[in-house]
N, CA, C and O atoms as a GROMACS GRO file, in nm:
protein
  368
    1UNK      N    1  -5.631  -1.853   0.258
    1UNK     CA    2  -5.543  -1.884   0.368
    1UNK      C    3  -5.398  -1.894   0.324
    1UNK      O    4  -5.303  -1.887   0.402
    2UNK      N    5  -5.384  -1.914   0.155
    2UNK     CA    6  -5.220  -1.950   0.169
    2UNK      C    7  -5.149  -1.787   0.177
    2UNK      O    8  -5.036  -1.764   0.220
    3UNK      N    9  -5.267  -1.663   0.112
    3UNK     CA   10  -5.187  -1.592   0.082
    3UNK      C   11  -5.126  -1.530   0.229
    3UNK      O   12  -5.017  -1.473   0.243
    4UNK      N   13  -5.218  -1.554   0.326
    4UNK     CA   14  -5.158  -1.528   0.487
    4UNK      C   15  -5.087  -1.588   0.555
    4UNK      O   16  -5.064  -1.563   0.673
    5UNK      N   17  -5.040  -1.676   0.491
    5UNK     CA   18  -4.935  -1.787   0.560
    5UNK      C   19  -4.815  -1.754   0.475
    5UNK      O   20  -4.706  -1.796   0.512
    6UNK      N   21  -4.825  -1.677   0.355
    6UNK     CA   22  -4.673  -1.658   0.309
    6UNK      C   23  -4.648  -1.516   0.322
    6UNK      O   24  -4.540  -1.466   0.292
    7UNK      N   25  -4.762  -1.438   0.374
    7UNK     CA   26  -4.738  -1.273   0.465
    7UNK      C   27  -4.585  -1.347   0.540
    7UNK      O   28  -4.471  -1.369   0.501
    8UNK      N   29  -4.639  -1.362   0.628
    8UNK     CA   30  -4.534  -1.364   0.750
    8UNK      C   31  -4.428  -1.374   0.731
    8UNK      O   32  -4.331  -1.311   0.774
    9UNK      N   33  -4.443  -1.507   0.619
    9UNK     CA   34  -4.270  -1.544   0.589
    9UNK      C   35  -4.170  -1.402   0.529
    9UNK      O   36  -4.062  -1.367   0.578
   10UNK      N   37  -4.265  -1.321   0.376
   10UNK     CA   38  -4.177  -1.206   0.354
   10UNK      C   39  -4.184  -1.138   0.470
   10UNK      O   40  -4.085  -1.066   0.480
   11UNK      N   41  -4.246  -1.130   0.548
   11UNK     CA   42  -4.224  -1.010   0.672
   11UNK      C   43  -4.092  -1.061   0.717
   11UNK      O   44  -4.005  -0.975   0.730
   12UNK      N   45  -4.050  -1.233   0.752
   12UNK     CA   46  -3.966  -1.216   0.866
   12UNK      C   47  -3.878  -1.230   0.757
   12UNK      O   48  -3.821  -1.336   0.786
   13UNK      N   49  -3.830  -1.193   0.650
   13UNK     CA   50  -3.716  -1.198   0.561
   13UNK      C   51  -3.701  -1.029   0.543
   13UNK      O   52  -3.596  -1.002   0.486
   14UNK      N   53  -3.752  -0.956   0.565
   14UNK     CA   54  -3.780  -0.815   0.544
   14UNK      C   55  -3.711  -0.761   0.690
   14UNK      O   56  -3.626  -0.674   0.707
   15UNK      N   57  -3.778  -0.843   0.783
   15UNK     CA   58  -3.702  -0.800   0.918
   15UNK      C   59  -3.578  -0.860   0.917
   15UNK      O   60  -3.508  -0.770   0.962
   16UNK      N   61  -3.506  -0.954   0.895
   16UNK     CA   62  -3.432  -1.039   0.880
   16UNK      C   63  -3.302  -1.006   0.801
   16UNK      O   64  -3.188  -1.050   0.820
   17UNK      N   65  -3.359  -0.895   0.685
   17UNK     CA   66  -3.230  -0.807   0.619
   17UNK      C   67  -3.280  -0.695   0.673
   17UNK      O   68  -3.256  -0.592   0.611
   18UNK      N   69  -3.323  -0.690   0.738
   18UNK     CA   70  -3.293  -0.514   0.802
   18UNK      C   71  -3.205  -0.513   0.937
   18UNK      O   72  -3.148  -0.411   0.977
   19UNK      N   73  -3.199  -0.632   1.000
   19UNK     CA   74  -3.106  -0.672   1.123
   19UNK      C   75  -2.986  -0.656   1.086
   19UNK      O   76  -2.886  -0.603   1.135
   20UNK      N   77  -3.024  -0.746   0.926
   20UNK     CA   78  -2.816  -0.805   0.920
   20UNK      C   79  -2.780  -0.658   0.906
   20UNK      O   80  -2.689  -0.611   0.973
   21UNK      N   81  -2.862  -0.572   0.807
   21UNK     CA   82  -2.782  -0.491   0.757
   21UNK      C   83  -2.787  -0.341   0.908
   21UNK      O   84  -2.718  -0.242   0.931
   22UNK      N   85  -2.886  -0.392   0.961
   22UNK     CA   86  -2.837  -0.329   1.115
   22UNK      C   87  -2.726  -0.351   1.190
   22UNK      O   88  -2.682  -0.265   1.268
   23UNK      N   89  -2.679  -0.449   1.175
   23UNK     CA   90  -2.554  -0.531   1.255
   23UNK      C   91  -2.420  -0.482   1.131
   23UNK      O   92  -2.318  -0.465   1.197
   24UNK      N   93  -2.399  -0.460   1.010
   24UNK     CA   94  -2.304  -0.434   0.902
   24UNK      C   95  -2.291  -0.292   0.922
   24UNK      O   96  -2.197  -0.234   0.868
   25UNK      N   97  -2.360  -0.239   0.981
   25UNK     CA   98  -2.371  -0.083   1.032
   25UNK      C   99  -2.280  -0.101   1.172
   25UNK      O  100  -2.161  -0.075   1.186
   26UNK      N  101  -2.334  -0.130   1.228
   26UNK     CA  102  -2.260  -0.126   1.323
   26UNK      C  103  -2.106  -0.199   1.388
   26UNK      O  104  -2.041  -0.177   1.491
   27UNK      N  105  -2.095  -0.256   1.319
   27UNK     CA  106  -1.982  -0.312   1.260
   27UNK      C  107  -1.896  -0.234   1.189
   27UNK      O  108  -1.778  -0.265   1.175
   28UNK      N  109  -1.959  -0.108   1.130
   28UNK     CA  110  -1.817  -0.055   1.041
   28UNK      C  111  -1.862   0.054   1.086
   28UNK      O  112  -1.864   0.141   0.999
   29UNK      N  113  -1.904   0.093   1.202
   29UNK     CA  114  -1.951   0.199   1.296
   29UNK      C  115  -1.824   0.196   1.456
   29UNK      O  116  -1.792   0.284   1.536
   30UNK      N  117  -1.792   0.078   1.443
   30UNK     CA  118  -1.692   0.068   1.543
   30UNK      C  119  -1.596   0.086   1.513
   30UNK      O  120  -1.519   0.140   1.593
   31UNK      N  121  -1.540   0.040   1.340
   31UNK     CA  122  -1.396   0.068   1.350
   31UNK      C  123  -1.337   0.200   1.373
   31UNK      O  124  -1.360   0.321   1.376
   32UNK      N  125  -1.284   0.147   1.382
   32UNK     CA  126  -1.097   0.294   1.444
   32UNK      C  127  -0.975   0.299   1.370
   32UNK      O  128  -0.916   0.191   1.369
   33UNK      N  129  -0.941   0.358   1.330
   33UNK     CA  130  -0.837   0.357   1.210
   33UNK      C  131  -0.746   0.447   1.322
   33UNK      O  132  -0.804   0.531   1.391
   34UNK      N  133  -0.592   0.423   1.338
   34UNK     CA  134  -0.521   0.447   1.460
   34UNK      C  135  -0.386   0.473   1.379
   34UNK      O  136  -0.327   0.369   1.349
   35UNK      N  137  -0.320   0.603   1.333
   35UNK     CA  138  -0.150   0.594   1.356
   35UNK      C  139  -0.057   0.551   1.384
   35UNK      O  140  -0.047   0.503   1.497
   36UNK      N  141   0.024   0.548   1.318
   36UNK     CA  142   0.189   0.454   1.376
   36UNK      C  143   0.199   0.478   1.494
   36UNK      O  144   0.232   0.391   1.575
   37UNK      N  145   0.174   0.594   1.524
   37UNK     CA  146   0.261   0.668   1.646
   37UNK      C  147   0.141   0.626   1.782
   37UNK      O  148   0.164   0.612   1.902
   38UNK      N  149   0.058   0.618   1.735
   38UNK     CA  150  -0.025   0.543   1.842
   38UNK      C  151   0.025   0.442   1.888
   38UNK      O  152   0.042   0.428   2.010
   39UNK      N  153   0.070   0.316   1.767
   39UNK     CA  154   0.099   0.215   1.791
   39UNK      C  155   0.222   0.196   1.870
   39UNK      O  156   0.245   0.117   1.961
   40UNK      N  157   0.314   0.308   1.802
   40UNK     CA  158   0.455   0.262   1.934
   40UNK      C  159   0.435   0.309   2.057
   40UNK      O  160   0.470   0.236   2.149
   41UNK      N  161   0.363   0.464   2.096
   41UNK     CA  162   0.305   0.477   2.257
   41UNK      C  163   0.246   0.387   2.302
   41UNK      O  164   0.283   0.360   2.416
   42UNK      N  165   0.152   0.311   2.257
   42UNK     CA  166   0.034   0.187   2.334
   42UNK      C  167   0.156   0.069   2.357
   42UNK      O  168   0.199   0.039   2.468
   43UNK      N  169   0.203   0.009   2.232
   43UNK     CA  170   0.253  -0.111   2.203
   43UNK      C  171   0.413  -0.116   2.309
   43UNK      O  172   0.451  -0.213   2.374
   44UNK      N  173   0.501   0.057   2.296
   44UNK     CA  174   0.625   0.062   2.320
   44UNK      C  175   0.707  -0.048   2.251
   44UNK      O  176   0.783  -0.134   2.297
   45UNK      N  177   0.657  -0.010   2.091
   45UNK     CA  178   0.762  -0.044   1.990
   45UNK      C  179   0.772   0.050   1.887
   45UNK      O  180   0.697   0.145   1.862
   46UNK      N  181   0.904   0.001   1.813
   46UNK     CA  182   0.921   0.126   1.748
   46UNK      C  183   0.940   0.133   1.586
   46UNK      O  184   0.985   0.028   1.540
   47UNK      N  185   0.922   0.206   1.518
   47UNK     CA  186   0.877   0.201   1.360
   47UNK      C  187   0.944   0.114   1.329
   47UNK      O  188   0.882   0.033   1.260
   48UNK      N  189   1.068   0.083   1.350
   48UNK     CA  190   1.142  -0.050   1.279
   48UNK      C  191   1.090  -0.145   1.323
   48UNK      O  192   1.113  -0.244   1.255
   49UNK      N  193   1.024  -0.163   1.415
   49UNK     CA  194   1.000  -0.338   1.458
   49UNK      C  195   0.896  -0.355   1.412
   49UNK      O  196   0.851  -0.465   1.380
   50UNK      N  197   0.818  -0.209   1.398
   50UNK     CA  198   0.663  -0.242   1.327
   50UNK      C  199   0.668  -0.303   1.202
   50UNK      O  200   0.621  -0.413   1.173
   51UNK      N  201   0.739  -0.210   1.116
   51UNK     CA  202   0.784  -0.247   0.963
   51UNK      C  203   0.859  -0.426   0.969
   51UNK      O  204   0.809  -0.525   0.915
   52UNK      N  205   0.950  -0.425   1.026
   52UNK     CA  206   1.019  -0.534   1.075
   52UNK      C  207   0.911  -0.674   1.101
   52UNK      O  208   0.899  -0.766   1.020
   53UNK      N  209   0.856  -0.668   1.198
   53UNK     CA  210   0.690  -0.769   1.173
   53UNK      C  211   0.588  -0.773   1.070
   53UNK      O  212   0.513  -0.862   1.031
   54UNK      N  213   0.606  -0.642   1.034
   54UNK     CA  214   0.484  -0.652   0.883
   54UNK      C  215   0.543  -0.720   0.784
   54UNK      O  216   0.478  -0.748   0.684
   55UNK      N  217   0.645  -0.747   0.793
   55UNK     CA  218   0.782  -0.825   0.687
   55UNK      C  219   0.759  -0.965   0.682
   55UNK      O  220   0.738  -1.050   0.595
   56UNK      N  221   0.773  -0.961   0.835
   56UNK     CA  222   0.745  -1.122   0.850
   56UNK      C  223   0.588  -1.205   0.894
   56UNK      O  224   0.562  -1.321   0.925
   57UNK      N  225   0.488  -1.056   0.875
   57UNK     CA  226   0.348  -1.139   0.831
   57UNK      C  227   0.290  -1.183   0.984
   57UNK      O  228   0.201  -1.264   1.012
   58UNK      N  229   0.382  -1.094   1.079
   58UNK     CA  230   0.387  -1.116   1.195
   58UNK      C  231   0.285  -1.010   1.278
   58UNK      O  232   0.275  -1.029   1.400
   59UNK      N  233   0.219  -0.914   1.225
   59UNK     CA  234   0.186  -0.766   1.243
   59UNK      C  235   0.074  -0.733   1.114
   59UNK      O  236   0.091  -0.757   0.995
   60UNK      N  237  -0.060  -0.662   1.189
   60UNK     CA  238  -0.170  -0.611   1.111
   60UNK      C  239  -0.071  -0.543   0.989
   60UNK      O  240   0.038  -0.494   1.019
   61UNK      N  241  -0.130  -0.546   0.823
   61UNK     CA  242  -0.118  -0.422   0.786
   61UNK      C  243  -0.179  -0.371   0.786
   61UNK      O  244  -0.296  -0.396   0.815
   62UNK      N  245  -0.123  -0.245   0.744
   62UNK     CA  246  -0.170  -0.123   0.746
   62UNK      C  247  -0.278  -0.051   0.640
   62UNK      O  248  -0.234  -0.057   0.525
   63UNK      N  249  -0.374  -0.001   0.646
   63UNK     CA  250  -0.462   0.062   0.536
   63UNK      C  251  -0.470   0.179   0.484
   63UNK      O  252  -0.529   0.274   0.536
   64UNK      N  253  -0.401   0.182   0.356
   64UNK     CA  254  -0.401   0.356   0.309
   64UNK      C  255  -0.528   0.409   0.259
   64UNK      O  256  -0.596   0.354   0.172
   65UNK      N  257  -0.555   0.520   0.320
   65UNK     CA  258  -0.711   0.576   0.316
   65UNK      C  259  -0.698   0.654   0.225
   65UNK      O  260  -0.786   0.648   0.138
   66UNK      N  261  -0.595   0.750   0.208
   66UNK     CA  262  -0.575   0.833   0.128
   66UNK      C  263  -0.439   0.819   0.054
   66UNK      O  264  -0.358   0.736   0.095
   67UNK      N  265  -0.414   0.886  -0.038
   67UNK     CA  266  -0.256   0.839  -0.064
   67UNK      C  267  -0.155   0.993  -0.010
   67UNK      O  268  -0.036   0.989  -0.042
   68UNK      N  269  -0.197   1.099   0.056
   68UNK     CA  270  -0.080   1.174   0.059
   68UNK      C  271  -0.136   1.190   0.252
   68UNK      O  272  -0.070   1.252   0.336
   69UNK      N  273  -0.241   1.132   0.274
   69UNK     CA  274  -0.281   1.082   0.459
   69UNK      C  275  -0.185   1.017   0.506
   69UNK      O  276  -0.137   1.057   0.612
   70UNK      N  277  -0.136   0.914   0.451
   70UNK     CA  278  -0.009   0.825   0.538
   70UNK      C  279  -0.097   0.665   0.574
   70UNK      O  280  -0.214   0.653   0.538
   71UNK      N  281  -0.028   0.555   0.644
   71UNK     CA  282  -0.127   0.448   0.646
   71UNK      C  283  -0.181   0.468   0.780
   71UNK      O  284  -0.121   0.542   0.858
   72UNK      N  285  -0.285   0.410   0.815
   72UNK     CA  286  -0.357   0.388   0.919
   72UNK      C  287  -0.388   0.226   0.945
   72UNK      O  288  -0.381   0.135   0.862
   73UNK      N  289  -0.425   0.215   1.100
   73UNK     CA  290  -0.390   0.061   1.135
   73UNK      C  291  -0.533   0.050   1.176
   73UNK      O  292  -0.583   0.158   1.208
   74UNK      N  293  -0.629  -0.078   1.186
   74UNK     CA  294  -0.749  -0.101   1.227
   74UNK      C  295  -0.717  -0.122   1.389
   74UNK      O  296  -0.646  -0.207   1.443
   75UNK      N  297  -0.785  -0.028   1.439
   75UNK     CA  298  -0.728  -0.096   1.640
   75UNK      C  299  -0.804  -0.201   1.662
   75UNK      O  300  -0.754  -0.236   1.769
   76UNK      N  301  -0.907  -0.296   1.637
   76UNK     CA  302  -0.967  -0.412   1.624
   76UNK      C  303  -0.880  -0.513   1.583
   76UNK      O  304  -0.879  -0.620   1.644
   77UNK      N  305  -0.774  -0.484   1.445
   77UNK     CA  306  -0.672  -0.626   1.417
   77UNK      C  307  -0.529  -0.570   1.512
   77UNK      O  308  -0.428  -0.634   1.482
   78UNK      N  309  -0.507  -0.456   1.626
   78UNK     CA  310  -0.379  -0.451   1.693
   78UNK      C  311  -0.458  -0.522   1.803
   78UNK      O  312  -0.420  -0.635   1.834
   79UNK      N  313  -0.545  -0.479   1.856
   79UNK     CA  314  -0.613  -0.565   2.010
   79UNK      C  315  -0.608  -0.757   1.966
   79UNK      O  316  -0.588  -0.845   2.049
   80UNK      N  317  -0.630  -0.777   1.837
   80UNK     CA  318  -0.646  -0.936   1.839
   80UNK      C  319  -0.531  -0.932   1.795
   80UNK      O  320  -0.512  -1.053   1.802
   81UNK      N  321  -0.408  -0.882   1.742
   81UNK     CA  322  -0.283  -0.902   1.777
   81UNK      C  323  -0.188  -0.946   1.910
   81UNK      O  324  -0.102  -1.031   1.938
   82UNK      N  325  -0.258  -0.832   1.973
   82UNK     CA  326  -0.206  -0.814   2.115
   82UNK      C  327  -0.247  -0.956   2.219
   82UNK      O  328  -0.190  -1.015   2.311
   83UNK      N  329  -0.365  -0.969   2.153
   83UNK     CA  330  -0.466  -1.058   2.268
   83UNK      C  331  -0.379  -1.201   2.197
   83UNK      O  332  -0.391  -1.308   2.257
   84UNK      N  333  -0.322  -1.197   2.114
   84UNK     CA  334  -0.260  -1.402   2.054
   84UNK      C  335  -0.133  -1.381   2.038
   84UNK      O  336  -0.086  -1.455   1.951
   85UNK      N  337  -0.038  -1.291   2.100
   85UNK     CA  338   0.083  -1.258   2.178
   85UNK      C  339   0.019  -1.276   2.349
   85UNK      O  340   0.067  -1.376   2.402
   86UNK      N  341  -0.036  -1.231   2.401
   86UNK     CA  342  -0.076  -1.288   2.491
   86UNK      C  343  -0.092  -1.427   2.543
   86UNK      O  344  -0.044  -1.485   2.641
   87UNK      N  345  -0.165  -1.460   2.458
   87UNK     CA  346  -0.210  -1.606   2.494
   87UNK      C  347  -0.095  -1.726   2.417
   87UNK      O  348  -0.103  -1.847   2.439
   88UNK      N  349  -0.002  -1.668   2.336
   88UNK     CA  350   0.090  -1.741   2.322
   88UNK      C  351   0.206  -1.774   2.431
   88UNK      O  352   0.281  -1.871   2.429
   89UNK      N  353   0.200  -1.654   2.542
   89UNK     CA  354   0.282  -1.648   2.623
   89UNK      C  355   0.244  -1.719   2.735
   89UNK      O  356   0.318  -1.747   2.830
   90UNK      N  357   0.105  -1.751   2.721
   90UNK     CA  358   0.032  -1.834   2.858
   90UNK      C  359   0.080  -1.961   2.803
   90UNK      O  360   0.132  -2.031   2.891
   91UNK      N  361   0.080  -2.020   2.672
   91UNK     CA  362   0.100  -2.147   2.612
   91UNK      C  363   0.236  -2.188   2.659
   91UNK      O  364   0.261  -2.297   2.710
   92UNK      N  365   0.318  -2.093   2.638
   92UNK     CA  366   0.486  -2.186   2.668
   92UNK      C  367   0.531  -2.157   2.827
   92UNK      O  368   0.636  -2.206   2.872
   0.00000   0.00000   0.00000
């Protein structure tokens, strides 16, 4: 009987990393890697203010994928940018 009572347990540890690592999939299945130039059409700002906030720690950086690609921005950290400029503006 014990050896069927500790079946289950590796089963639900077996299912249990096959979720997480179902969920770590899909998770880096969503991201979006997005252009400057995206960012000033969406945002209507412009390369200096971008650079200008990344200065002051104020603004996602940016992720170089390649080195002669140029940087790319995660659109997941501009939306939770966007969304706590938002809600800072509901605050005051």
């Amino acid at each position: 009987m014990a050896d069927t009572d500790s079946k289950p347990a590796l089963e639900d540890e077996s299912v249990m990393e096959a979720v997480l690592a179902a969920f770590q999939k899909l998770e880096t299945a969503q991201v979006r890697f997005v252009r400057r130039q995206f960012i000033e059409d969406t945002f209507d700002i412009s390369r200096t203010t971008i650079y200008r906030l990344m200065a002051g720690q104020q603004f996602p950086e940016p992720i170089i994928l390649q080195s002669n690609k140029g940087a790319r921005w995660v659109l997941s950290e501009l939306i939770d940018w966007a969304k706590e400029r938002m809600d800072a503006r509901k605050q005051s």
